[in-house]
C-alpha positions as CSV (number, residue, x, y, z in Angstrom):
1,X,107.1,85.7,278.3
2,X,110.1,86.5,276.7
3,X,112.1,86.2,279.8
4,X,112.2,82.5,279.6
5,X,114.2,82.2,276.6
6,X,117.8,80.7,276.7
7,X,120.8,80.1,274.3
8,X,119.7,77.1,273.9
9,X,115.9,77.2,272.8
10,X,114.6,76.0,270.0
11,X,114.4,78.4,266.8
12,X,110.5,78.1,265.7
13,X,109.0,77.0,263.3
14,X,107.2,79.8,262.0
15,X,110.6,81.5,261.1
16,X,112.7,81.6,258.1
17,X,114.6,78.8,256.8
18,X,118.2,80.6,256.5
19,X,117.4,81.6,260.1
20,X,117.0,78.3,261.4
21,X,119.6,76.5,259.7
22,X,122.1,79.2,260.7
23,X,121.0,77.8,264.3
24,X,121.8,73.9,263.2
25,X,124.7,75.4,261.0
26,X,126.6,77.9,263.9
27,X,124.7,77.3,267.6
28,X,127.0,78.9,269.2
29,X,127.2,82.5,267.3
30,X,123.5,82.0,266.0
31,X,122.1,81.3,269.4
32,X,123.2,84.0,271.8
33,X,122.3,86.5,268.7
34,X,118.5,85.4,268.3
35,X,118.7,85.4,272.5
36,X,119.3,89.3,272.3
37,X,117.6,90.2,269.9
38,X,114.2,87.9,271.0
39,X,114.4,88.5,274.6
40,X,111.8,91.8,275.2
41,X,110.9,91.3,279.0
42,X,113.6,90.2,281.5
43,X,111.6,90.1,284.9
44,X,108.9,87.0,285.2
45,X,105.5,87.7,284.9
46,X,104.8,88.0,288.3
47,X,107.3,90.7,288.7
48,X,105.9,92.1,285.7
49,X,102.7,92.3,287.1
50,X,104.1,93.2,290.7
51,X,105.2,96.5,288.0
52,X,102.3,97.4,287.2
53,X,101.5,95.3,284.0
54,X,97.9,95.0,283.4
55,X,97.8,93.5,279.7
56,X,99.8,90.2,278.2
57,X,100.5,89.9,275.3
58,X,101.0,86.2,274.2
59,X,102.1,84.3,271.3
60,X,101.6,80.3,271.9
61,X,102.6,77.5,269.9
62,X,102.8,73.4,270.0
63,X,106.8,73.2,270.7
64,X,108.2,69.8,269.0
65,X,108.7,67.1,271.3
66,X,106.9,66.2,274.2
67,X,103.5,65.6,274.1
68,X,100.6,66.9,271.5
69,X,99.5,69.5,274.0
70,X,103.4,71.0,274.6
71,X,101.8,74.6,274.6
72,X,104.9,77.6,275.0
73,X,104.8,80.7,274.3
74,X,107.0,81.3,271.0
75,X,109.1,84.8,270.2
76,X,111.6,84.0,267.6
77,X,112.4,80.7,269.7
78,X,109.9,78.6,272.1
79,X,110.1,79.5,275.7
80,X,111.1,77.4,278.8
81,X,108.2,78.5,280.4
82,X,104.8,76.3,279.7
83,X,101.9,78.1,279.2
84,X,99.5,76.3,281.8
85,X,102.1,76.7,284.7
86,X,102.6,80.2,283.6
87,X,98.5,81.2,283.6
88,X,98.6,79.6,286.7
89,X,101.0,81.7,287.7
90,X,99.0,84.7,286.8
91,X,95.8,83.2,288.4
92,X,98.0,83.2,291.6
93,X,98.6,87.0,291.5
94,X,95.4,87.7,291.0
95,X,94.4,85.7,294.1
96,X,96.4,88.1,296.4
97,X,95.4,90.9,294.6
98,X,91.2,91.0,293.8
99,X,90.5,94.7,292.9
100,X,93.4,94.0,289.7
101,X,92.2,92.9,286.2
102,X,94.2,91.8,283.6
103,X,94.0,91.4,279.8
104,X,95.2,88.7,278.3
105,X,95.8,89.2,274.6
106,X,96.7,86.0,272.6
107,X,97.8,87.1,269.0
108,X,100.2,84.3,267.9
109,X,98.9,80.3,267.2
110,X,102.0,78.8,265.4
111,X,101.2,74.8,265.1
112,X,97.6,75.4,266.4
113,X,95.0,73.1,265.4
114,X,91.1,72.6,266.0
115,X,91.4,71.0,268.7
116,X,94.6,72.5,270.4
117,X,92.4,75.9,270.8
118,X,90.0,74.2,272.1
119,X,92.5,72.8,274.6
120,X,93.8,76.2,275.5
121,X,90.7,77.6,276.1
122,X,89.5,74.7,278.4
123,X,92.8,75.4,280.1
124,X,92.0,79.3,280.4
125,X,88.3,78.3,281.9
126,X,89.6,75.9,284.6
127,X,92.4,77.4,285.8
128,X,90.7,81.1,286.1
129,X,87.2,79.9,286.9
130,X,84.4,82.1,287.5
131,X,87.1,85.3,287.3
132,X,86.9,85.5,283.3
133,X,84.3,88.1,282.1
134,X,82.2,87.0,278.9
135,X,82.5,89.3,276.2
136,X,78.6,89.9,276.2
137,X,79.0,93.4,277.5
138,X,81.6,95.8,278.1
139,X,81.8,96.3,281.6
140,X,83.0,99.2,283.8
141,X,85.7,98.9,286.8
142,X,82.8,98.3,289.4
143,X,81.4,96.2,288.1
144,X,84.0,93.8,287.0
145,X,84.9,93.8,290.9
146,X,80.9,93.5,291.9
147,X,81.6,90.0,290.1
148,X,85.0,89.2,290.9
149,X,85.8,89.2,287.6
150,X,89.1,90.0,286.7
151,X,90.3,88.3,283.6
152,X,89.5,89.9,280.0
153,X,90.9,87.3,277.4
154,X,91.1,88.8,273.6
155,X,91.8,85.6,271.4
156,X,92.7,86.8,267.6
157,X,91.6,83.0,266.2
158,X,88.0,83.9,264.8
159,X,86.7,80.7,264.9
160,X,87.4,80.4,268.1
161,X,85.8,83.4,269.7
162,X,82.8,82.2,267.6
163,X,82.7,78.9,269.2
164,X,83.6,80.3,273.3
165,X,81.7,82.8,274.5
166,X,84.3,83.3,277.5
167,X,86.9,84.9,274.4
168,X,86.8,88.8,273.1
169,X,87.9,89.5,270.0
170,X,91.7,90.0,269.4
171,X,92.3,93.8,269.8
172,X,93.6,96.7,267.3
173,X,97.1,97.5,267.5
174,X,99.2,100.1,266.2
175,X,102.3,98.4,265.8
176,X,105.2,98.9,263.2
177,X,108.9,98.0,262.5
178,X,111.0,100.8,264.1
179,X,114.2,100.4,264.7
180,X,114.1,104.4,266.2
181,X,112.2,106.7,268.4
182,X,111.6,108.9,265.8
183,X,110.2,106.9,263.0
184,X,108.3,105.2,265.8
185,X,106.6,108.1,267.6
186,X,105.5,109.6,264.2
187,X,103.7,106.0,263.1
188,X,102.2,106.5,267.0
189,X,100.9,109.8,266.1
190,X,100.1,109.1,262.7
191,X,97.5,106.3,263.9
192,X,96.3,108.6,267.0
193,X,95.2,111.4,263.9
194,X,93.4,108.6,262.3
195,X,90.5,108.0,265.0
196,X,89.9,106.2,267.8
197,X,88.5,102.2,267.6
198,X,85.7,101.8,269.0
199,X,86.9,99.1,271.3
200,X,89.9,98.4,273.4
201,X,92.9,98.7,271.3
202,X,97.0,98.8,271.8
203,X,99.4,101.7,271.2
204,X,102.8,99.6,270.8
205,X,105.6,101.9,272.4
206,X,108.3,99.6,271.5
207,X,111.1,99.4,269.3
208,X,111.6,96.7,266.9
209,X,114.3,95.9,264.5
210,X,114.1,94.3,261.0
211,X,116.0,91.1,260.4
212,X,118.6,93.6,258.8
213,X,119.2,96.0,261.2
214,X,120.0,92.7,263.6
215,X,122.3,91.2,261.3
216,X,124.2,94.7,261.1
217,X,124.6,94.9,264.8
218,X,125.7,91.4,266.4
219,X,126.7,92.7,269.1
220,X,123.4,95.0,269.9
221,X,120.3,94.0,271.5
222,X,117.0,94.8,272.4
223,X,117.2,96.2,275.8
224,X,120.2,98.4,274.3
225,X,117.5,99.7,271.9
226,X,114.8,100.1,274.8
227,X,116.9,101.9,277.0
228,X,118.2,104.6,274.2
229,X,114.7,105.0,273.3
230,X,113.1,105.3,276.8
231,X,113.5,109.0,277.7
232,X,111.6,110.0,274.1
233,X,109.0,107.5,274.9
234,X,108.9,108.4,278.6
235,X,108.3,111.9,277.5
236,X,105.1,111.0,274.8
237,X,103.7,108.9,277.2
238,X,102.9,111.6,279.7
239,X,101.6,113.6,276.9
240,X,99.2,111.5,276.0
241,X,95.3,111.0,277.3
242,X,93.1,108.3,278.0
243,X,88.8,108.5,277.1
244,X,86.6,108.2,274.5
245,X,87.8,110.9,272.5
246,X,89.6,111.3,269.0
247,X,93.4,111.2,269.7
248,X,93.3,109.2,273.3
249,X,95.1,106.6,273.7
250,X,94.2,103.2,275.4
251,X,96.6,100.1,276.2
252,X,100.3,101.2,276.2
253,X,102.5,98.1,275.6
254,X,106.0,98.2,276.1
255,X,109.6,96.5,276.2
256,X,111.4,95.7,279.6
257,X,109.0,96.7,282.0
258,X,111.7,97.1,284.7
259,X,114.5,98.8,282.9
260,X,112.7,102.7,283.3
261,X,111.8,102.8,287.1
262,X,109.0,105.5,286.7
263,X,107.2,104.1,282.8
264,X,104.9,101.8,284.4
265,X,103.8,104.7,286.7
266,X,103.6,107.3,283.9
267,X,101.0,105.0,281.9
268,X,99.1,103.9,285.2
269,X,98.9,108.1,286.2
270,X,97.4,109.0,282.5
271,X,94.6,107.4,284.2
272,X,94.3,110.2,286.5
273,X,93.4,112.6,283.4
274,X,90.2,111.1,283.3
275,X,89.1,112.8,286.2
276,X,90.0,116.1,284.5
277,X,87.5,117.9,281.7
278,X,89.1,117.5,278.2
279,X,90.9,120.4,276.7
């Protein structure tokens, strides 16, 4: 939800103190810096569904100001966007669109209390209705579609999933600070050599900087990593293979959905290897 982010957002919270009183300090160098370097997605999420984007992955937080329940998503600063209107948004895709399912994967809580979980997950239950899928059982395709069911919410806030039945368990990721292809791929296929989880989990194709590779490179940002990087990860994402099996892969997230016309297609055709015998 990255794509909501101005110059002029709020540095969270959650971050470092230096960082955020550079932003009080120097606005005007500190906040088109964190803009470049926090901003991952640039189309809105209906576009980035409209892509091919099957799996969201959210960070909320309570924004200061406003009222107690000011949910926004949070990535370095807080977003525009709030996160009821942008569910809702979601929910309206999926209207138009019934044979789609999408996983919703919240991983981040800054400010979260008790009852503000609660909240949000009320929030997820009305505004998706009957079209979330209980984590009771893990259902195939057909049948998610026999139910019209096409919502899977992971929720990494334990106490939460214990108390909802509606929430899955927050999901495995192999993710790491790479601020190049190389070091990144050979994390990717350092994980893929250690087994497969036994439930869904998340191969994270993107780069990411340190806070000192950013500070080394004002002027870079992270679409002018993503778009260096893409033709290496273009290339191991057709190489890999979805299925049960040791070594497959499952989710595929990724930076800037948009900026490589054919990635989204490349991870959505992997599928078709599952029709295929393994080799």
């Amino acid at each position: 939800m990255t794509y909501s982010l101005t110059r002029k957002s709020q540095i969270s919270r959650e971050r470092s103190r230096l960082l955020r009183l550079l932003g009080q300090v120097a606005p005007c160098v500190t906040g088109p810096a964190v803009l470049r370097w926090g901003v991952t997605q640039t189309r809105d999420v209906t576009q980035q569904l409209d892509a091919g984007a099957r799996y969201l992955d959210l960070s909320v937080a309570l924004a200061p100001g406003g009222s107690d329940q000011n949910l926004r998503f949070e990535h370095v600063t807080y977003s525009t966007a709030l996160v009821e209107d942008t569910l809702t948004e979601v929910a309206e895709w999926l209207e138009s669109h019934p044979r789609e399912v999408v996983i919703l994967d919240f991983r981040g809580f800054a400010g979260m209390t008790h009852m503000l979980h609660d909240h949000l997950v009320g929030a997820l239950a009305n505004i998706f209705e009957g079209a979330i899928c209980p984590r009771a059982e893990a259902p195939t395709l057909r049948q998610l579609w026999a139910r019209a069911q096409q919502v899977i919410v992971m929720y990494a806030e334990e106490a939460a999933v214990q108390r909802h039945a509606m929430l899955w368990p927050g999901a495995s990721h192999w993710e790491t600070i790479a601020a190049n292809t190389q070091g990144l791929l050979g994390y990717l296929e350092d994980m893929k050599g250690q087994g497969r989880p036994g439930s869904l989990f998340v191969a994270d194709a993107t780069l990411t900087p340190d806070s000192w590779y950013a500070l080394a490179h004002p002027v870079g940002s992270r679409e002018k990593m993503a778009l260096q990087g893409l033709p290496a990860l273009t290339a191991w994402v057709r190489a890999q293979r979805p299925g049960p099996e040791p070594g497959c892969t499952n989710i595929i997230a990724c930076d800037f959905i948009g900026s490589g016309a054919s990635f989204a297609r490349d991870i959505i055709a992997l599928n078709q290897k599952l029709l295929l015998p393994p080799p």
